[in-house]
C-alpha positions as CSV (number, residue, x, y, z in Angstrom):
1,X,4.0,-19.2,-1.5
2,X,0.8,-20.3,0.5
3,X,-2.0,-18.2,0.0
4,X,-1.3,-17.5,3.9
5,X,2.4,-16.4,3.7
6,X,0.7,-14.4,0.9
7,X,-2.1,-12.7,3.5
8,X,0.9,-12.2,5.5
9,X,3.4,-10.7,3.2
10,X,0.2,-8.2,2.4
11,X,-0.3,-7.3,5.4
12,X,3.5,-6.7,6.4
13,X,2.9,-4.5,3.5
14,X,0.2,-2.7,4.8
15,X,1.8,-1.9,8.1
16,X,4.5,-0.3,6.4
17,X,2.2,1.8,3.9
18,X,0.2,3.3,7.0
19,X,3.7,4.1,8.9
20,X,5.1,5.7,5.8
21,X,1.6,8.0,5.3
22,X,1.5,8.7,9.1
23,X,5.3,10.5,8.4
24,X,4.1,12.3,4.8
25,X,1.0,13.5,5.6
26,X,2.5,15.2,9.3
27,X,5.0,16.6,6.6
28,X,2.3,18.3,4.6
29,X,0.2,21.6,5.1
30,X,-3.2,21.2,4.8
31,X,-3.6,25.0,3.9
32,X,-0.6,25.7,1.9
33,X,-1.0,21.8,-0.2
34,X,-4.6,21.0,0.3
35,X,-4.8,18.7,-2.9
36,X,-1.6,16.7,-1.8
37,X,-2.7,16.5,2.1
38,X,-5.6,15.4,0.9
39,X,-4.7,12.4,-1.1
40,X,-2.2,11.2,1.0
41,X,-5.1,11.0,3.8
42,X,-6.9,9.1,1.7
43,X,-4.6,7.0,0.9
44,X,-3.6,6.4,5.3
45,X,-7.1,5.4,5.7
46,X,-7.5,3.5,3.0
47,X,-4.3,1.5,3.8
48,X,-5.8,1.7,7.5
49,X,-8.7,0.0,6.4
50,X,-6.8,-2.6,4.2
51,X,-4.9,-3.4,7.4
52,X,-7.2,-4.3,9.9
53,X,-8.8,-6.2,6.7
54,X,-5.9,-8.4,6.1
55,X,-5.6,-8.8,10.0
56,X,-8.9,-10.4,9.7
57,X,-8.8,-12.7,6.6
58,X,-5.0,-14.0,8.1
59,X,-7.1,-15.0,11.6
60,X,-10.0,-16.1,9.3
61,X,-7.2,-18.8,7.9
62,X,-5.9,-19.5,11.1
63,X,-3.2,-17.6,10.9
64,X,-1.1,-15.4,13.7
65,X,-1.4,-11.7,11.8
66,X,2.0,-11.1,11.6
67,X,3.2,-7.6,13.7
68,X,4.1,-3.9,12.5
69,X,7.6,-3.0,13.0
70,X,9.0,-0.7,15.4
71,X,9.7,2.0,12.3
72,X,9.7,2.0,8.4
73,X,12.3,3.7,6.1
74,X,10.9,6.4,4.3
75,X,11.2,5.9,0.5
76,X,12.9,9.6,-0.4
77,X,14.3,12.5,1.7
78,X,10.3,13.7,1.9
79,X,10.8,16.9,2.8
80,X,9.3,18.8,-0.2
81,X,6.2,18.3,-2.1
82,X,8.1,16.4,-5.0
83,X,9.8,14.2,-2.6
84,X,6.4,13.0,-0.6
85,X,4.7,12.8,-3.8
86,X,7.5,10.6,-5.0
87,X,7.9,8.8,-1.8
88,X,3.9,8.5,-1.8
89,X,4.2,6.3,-5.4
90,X,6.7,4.6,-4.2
91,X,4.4,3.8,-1.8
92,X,2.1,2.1,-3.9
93,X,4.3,0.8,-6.1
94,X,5.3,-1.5,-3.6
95,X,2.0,-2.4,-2.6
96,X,1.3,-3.1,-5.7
97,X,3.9,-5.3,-6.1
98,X,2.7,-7.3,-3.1
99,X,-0.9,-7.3,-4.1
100,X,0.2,-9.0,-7.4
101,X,1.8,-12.0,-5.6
102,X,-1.2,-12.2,-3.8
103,X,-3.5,-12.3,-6.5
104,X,-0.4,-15.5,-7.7
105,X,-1.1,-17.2,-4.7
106,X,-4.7,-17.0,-3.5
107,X,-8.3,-18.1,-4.8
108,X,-11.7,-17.1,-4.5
109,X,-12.7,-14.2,-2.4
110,X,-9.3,-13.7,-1.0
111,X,-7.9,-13.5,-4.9
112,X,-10.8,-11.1,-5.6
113,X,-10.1,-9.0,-2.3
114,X,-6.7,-8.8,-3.4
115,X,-6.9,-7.7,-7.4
116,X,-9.0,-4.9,-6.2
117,X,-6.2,-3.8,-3.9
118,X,-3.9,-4.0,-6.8
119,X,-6.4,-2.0,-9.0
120,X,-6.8,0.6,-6.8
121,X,-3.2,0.6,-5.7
122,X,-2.5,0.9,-9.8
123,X,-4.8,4.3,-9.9
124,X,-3.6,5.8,-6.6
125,X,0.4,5.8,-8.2
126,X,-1.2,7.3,-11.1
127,X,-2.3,10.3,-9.1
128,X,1.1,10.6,-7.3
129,X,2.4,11.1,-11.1
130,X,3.3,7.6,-11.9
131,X,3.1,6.7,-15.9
132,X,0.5,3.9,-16.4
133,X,1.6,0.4,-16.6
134,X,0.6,-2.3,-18.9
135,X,0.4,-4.8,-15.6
136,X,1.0,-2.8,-12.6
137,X,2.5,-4.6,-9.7
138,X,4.4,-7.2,-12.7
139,X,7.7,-6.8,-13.5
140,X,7.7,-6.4,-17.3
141,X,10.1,-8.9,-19.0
């Protein structure tokens, strides 16, 4: 994988991760879950911000940034608390998963840009109730 293909496959990523928290956090009430609504904003604009990020560095390499699709599949049913909070780690399980190969397959500021993703992709699934992982975003052999 090129480290663009890798910029790309990230930011594919990311378009999915701000549809999928645009549908959970319309799905939660602010009064009745505060802590939950709360997180899962944090977590769209931080996945907002990583977005228009990765749109940058894939222009920045002369890339075309590659499109949102028209809709995402939502991870789980999300219609209770347990089920957004599930589908929310799910979430960034996946974009942890992606941040790894990006890590793989850049260098320098790019490869720096993108472990820090990971890390904090790594600490967000922890508070959606994930267990900690010995090398989040690695599948363990």
């Amino acid at each position: 994988m090129t480290p663009l293909q890798a910029l790309q496959r990230a930011l594919a990523g990311e378009h999915a991760a701000v549809y999928v928290y645009g549908v959970l956090g319309a799905r939660v009430s602010g009064s009745r879950q505060p802590g939950l609504s709360a997180r899962l904003t944090s977590a769209y604009d931080v996945h907002r911000g990583r977005r228009d990020q990765l749109t940058s560095m894939v222009r920045a390499s002369h890339g075309s940034p590659v499109a949102a699709e028209t809709s995402y599949e939502v991870p789980t049913p999300a219609r209770t608390a347990p089920q957004i909070t599930t589908a929310a780690r799910v979430v960034e399980q996946r974009c942890a998963d992606v941040y790894a190969e990006t890590v793989g397959a850049t260098s320098r500021g790019d490869r720096q840009w993108a472990i820090d993703a990971l890390l904090d992709a790594a600490v967000r699934q922890l508070s959606f109730g994930a267990e900690p992982e010995r090398w989040p975003g690695v599948a363990e052999l």
